[in-house]
C-alpha distance (Angstrom), angle and dihedral (degrees) to the residues before:
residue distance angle dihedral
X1 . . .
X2 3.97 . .
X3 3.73 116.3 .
X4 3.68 116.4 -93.6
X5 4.20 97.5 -165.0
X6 3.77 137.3 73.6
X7 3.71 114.7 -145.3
X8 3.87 112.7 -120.2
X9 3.59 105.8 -88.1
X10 4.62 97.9 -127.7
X11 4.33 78.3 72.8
X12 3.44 93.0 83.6
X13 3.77 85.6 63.9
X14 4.05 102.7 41.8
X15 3.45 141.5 105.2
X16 3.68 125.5 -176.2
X17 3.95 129.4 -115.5
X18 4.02 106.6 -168.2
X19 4.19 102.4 -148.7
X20 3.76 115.6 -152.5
X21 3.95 92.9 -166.5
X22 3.98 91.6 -169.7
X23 4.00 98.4 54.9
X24 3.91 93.9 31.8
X25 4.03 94.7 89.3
X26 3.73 144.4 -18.7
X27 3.50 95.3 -83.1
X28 3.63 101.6 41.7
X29 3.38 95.9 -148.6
X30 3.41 137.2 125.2
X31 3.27 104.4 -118.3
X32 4.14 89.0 47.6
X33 4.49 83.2 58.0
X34 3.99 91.7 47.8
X35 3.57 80.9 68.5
X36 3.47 87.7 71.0
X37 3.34 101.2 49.8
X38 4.08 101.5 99.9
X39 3.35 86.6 55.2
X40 3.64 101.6 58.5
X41 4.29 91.0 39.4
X42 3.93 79.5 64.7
X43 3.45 87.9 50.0
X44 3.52 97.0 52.4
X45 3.76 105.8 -113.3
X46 3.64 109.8 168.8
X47 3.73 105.1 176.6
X48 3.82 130.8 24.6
X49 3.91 122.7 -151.1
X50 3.73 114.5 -168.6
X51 3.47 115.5 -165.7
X52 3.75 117.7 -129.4
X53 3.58 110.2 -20.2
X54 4.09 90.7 -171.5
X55 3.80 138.6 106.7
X56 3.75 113.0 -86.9
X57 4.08 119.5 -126.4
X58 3.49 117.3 -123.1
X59 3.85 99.2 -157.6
X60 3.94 99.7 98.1
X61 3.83 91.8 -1.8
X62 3.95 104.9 179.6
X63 3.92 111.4 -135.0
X64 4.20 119.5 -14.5
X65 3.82 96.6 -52.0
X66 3.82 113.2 25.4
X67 3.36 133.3 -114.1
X68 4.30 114.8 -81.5
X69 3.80 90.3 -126.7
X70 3.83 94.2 53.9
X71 4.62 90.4 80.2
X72 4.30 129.9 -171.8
X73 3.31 101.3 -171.7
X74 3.60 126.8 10.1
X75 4.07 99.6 -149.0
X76 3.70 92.0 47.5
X77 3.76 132.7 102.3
X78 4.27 120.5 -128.4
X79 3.35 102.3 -107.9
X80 3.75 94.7 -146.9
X81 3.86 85.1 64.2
X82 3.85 99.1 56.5
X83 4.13 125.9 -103.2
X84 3.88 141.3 -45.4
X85 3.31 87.8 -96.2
X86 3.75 103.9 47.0
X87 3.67 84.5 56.2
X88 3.64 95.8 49.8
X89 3.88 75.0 48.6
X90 3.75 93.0 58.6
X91 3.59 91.7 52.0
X92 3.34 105.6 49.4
X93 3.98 86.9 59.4
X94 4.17 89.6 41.3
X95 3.99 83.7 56.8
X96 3.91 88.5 43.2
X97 3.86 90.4 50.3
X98 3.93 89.8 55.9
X99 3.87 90.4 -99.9
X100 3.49 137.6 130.8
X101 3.77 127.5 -151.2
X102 3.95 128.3 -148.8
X103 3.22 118.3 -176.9
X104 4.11 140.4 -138.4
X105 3.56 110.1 -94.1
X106 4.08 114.4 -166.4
X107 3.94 103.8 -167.3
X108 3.75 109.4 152.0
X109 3.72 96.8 57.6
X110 3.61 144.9 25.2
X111 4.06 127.0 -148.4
X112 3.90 103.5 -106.8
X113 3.66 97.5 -104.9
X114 3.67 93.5 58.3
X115 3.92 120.2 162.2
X116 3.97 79.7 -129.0
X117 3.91 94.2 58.1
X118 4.12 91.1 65.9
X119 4.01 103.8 32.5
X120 4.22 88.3 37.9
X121 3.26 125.6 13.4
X122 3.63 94.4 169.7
X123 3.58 86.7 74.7
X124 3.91 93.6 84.7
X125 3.74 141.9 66.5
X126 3.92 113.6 -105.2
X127 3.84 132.6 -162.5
X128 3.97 125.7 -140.4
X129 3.64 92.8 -76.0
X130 3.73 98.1 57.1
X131 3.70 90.3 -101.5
X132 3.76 128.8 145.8
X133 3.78 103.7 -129.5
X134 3.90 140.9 172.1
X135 3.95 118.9 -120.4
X136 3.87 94.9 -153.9
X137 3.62 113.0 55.3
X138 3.49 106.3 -92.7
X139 3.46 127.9 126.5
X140 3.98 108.6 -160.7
X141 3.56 95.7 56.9
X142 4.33 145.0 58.5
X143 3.30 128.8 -146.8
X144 4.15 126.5 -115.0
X145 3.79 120.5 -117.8
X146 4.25 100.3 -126.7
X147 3.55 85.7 -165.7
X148 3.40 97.5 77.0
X149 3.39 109.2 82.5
X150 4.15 95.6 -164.0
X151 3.40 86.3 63.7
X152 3.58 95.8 51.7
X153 3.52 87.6 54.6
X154 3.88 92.1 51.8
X155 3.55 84.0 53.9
X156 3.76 96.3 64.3
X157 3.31 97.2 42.7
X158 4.00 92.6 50.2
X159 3.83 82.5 59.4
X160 3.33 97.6 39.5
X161 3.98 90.1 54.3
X162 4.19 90.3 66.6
X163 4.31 89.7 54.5
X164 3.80 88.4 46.5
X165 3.14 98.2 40.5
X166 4.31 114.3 29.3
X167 4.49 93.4 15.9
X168 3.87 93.6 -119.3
X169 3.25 123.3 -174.5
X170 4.05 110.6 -138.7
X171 3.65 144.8 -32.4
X172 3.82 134.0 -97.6
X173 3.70 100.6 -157.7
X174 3.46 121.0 -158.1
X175 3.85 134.5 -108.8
X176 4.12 77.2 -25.2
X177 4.05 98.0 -168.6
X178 3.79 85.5 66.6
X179 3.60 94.4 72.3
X180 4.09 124.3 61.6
X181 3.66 101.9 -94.2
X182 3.57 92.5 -134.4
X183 3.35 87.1 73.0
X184 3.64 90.3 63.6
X185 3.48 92.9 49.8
X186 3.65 91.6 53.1
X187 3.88 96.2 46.4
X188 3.95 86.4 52.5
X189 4.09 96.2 50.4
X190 3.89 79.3 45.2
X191 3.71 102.7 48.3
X192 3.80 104.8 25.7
X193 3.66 93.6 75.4
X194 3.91 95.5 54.3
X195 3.80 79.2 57.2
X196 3.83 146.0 -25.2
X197 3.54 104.5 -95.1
X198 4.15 145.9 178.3
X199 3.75 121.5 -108.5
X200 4.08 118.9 -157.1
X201 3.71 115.4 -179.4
X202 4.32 116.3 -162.6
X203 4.43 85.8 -147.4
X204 3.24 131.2 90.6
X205 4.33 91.3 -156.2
X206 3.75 102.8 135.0
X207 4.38 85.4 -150.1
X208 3.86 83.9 71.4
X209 3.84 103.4 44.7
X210 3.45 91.9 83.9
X211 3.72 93.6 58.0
X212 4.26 95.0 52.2
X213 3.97 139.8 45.4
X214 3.72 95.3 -136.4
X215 3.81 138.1 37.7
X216 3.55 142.7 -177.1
X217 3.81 118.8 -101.2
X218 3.54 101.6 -152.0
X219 3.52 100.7 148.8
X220 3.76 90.6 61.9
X221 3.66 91.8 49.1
X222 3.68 94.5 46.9
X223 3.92 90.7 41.7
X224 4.06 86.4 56.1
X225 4.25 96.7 50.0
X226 3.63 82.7 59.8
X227 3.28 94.4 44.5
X228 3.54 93.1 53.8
X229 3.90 91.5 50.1
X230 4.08 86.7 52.9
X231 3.83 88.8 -106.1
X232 3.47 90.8 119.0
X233 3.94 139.8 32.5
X234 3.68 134.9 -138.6
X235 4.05 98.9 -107.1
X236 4.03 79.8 60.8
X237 3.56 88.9 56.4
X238 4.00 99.6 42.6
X239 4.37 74.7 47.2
X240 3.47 97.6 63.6
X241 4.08 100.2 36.0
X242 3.85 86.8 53.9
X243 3.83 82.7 56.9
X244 3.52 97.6 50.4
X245 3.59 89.4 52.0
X246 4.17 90.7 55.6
X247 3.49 95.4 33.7
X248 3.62 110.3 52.9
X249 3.70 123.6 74.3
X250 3.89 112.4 -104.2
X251 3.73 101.1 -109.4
X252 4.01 97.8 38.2
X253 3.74 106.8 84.6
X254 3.62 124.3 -166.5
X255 3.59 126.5 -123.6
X256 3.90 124.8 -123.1
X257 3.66 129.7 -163.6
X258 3.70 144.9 140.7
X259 3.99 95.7 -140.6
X260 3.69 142.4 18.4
X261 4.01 131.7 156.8
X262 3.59 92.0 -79.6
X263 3.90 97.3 44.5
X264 3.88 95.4 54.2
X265 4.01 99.3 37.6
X266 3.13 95.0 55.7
X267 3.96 113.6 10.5
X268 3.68 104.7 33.6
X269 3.36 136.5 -93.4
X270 3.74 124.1 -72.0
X271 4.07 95.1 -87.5
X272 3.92 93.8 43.3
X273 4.03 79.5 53.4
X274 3.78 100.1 43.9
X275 3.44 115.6 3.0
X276 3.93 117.4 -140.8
X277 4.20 82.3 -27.1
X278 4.22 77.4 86.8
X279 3.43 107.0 86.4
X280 4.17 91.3 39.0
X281 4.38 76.3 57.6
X282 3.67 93.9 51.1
X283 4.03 87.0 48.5
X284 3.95 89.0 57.3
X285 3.56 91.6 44.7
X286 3.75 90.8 67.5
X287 3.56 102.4 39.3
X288 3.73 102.9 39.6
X289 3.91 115.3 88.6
X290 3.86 108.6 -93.0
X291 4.01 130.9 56.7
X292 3.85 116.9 -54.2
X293 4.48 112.8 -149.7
X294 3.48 122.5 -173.6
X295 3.78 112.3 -163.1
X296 4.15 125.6 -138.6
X297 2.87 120.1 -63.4
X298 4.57 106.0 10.1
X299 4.70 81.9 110.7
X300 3.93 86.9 76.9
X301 3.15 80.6 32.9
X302 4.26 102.7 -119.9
X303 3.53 118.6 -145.0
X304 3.68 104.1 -179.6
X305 3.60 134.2 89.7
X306 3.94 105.6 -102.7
X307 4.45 103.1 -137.1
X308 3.98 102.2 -116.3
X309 3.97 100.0 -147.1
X310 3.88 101.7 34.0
X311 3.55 136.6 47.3
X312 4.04 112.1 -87.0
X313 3.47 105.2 158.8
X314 4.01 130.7 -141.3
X315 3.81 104.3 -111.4
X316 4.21 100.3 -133.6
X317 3.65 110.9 -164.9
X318 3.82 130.0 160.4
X319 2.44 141.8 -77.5
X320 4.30 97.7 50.7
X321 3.96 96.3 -139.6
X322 3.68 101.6 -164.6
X323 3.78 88.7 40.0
X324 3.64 91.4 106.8
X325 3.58 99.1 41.3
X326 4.12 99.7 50.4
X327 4.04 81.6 46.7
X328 3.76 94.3 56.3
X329 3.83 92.3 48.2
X330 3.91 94.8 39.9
X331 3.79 80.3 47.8
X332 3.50 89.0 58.4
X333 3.38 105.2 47.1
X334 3.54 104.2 45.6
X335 4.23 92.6 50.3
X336 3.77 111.2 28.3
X337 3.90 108.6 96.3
X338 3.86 83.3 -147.1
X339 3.69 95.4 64.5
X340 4.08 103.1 24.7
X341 4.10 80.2 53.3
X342 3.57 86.1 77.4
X343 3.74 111.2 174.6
X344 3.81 94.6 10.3
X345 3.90 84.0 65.1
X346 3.74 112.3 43.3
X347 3.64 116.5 169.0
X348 3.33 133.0 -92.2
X349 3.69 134.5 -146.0
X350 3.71 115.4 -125.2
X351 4.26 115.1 -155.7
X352 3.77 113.8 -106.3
X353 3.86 127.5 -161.0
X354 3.74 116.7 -163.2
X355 3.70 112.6 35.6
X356 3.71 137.3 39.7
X357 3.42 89.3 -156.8
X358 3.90 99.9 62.7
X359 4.05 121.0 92.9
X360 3.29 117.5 -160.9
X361 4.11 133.0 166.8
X362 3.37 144.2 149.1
X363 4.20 133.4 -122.6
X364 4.30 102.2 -152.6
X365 3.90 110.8 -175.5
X366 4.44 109.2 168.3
X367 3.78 103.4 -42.5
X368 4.24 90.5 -31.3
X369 4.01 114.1 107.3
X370 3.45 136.2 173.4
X371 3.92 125.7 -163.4
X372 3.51 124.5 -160.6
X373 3.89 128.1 -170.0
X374 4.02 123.5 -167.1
X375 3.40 123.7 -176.1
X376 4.18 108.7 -162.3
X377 3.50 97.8 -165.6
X378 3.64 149.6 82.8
X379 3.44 102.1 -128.6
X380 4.18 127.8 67.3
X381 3.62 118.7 -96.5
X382 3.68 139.2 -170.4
X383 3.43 117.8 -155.8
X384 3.87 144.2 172.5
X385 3.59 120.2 -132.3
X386 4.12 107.5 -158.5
X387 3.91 105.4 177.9
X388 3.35 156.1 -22.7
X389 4.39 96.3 91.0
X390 3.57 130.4 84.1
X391 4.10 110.2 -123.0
X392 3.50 128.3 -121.2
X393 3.70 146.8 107.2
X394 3.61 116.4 -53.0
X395 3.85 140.4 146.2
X396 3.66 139.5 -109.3
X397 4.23 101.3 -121.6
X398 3.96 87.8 -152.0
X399 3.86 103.8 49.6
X400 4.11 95.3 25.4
X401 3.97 81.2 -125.6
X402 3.46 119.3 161.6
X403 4.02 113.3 -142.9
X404 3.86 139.3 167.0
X405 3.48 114.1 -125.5
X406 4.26 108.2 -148.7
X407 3.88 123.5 169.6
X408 2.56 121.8 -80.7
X409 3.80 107.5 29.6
X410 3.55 136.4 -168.3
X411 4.29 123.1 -149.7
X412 3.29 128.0 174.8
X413 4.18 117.5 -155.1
X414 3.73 137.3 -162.3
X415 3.43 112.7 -132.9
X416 3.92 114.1 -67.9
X417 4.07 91.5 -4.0
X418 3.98 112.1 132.4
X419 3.73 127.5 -157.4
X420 3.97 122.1 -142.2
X421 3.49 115.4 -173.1
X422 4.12 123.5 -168.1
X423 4.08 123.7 -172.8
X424 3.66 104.9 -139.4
X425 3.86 97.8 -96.7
């Protein structure tokens, strides 16, 4: 089926900031995270996604507070989190800030003490006995009956009632490929109008990708853990990115990350995953064509595993280490016509002797280029690069370094270091 949508044209721009309101502060409130707010403009945050902004059910509530995904009622605010109006609230000043905001959207299941389970019941999937039940193994939540096309149309108008009523900006729709996609497509012809809005799938199922804006890139992220662990080596990695690139649909890009609330609940965070290989990740993320996110929490940077049902909270001191860094790469992204060309200026591999454990390529948009360098391995390497870039004079956006690229070009690494190189377009 050929797409039927045009993604709103401020993506090309955007990365993601993943907002886990609960951890964030003390309060967990939204008003207590606005505080933040100045701090991640001069970051360079683009976009915020808050994960589920909705009331918790306490029927089979894992842990002391519930997990976001398990929802009551889906046109009410958590009341942990503050009011309707404080969110509202939070953004008007996101929007004032130069951000947008998309919000979590849970549509395959409800929490078991969903408003929807009393006023209609028909809404929900039920076994032989009756029974509301979930399909997937978890316990907390129930799953919704896509045959019933009144609740479909409840649906949209739940998600409808957060652009009416708080302006947001898009949708991050959970684990996507378990509802029909023509519900997607209907909740886009739907919603669109009211206002032109981003759509980020969690799947990786190609059938979907023409429904959404932005996907998951699991694969990649799996593919790099077992990398990491030697499991995997780098031509299996330049593999699958060259697949991405022919697989996915022009105007759906994927999204690339090293952490999100999933990842470090349950996983581990980024340096259990990769080691010191996790910043030289991050780097890709940013540079590579598709959407980069960086998840609460990875500017000090965190390094613990954030509890997913109580309240553990992130432990912000100053000074924010990786401040800097996740400003020079958000920097980056949202200016350079090489990487805010997006599809008009794929990347390019550029030939390496020395190390099969180097990546290197090059993003070319007009006469603007950017070179990046990763070295995905402990130990120090020297390597030549002998084509694939154009040459010129251009500047290293961590170390403000000015350098003239020739061909071919010799660079010598430390272990896991990376080297991103911007002409002054």
């Amino acid at each position: 089926m050929p797409r039927r949508f045009t993604p709103v044209p401020w993506i090309s721009r955007c990365n993601l900031y993943e907002v886990n309101v609960r951890q964030y502060t003390p309060e967990g409130t939204f008003a207590a995270f606005s505080k933040h707010l100045p701090r991640l403009k001069d970051m360079g945050v683009q976009m915020l996604w808050f994960m589920p902004i909705t009331p918790i059910s306490l029927e089979g509530r894992l842990g002391t507070l519930g997990s976001y995904y398990a929802c009551s009622d889906y046109r009410a605010i958590n009341p942990e989190f503050g009011t309707l109006e404080d969110f509202r609230d939070l953004v008007k000043q996101a929007h004032a800030a130069g951000m947008k905001v998309i919000i979590d959207w849970v549509a395959n299941h409800t929490g078991i003490d969903h408003v929807w389970t009393k006023t209609n019941p028909g809404y929900y999937k039920k076994n032989a006995a009756g029974k509301f039940y979930d399909s997937n193994g978890w316990t907390d939540v129930i799953d919704l009956n896509y045959y019933d096309h009144l609740m479909r149309r409840d649906m949209i108008d739940a998600m409808a009632f957060w652009i009416r009523e708080c302006d947001i900006d898009g949708f991050r729709c959970d684990m996507a490929h378990l509802v029909p996609r023509d519900f997607w497509r209907d909740a886009r012809l739907a919603l669109d109008p009211l206002k032109p809005l981003f759509w980020l799938a969690e799947t990786e199922d190609l059938h979907y990708l023409e429904v959404f804006d932005g996907c998951y890139a699991w694969r990649w992220m799996h593919i790099t853990e077992k990398y990491s662990r030697k499991q995997a080596d780098a031509r299996s990695l330049v593999e699958l990115l060259n697949a991405y690139e022919k697989d996915f649909p022009p105007q759906t890009q994927p999204l690339f990350f090293t952490s999100n609330h999933d990842e470090n609940s349950w996983n581990g965070t980024e340096y259990e995953k990769y080691g010191e290989g996790a910043r030289a990740l991050a780097v890709f993320s940013f540079t590579w064509h598709g959407l980069p996110l960086v998840y609460s929490g990875q500017e000090l940077p965190n390094r613990k595993r954030l509890k997913f049902f109580d309240k553990d909270l992130i432990e912000w001191k100053d000074p924010i280490a990786l401040h800097a860094f996740y400003k020079a790469l958000m920097q980056l992204r949202s200016n350079h016509p090489a990487l805010v060309a997006g599809e008009a200026a794929k990347p390019q591999w550029v030939s390496i002797q020395g190390s099969s454990e180097v990546l290197a390529f090059v993003r070319r948009f007009g006469n603007s280029q950017v070179l990046v360098v990763l070295n995905l391995s402990p130990a120090a390497v020297t390597i030549q690069l002998t084509d694939g870039y154009a040459s010129g004079e251009c500047i290293d956006i961590f170390s403000g370094k000015t350098m003239q690229l020739t061909l071919p070009m010799t660079v010598t690494l430390p272990g896991w270091d990376y080297l991103v190189m911007a002409d002054k377009a």
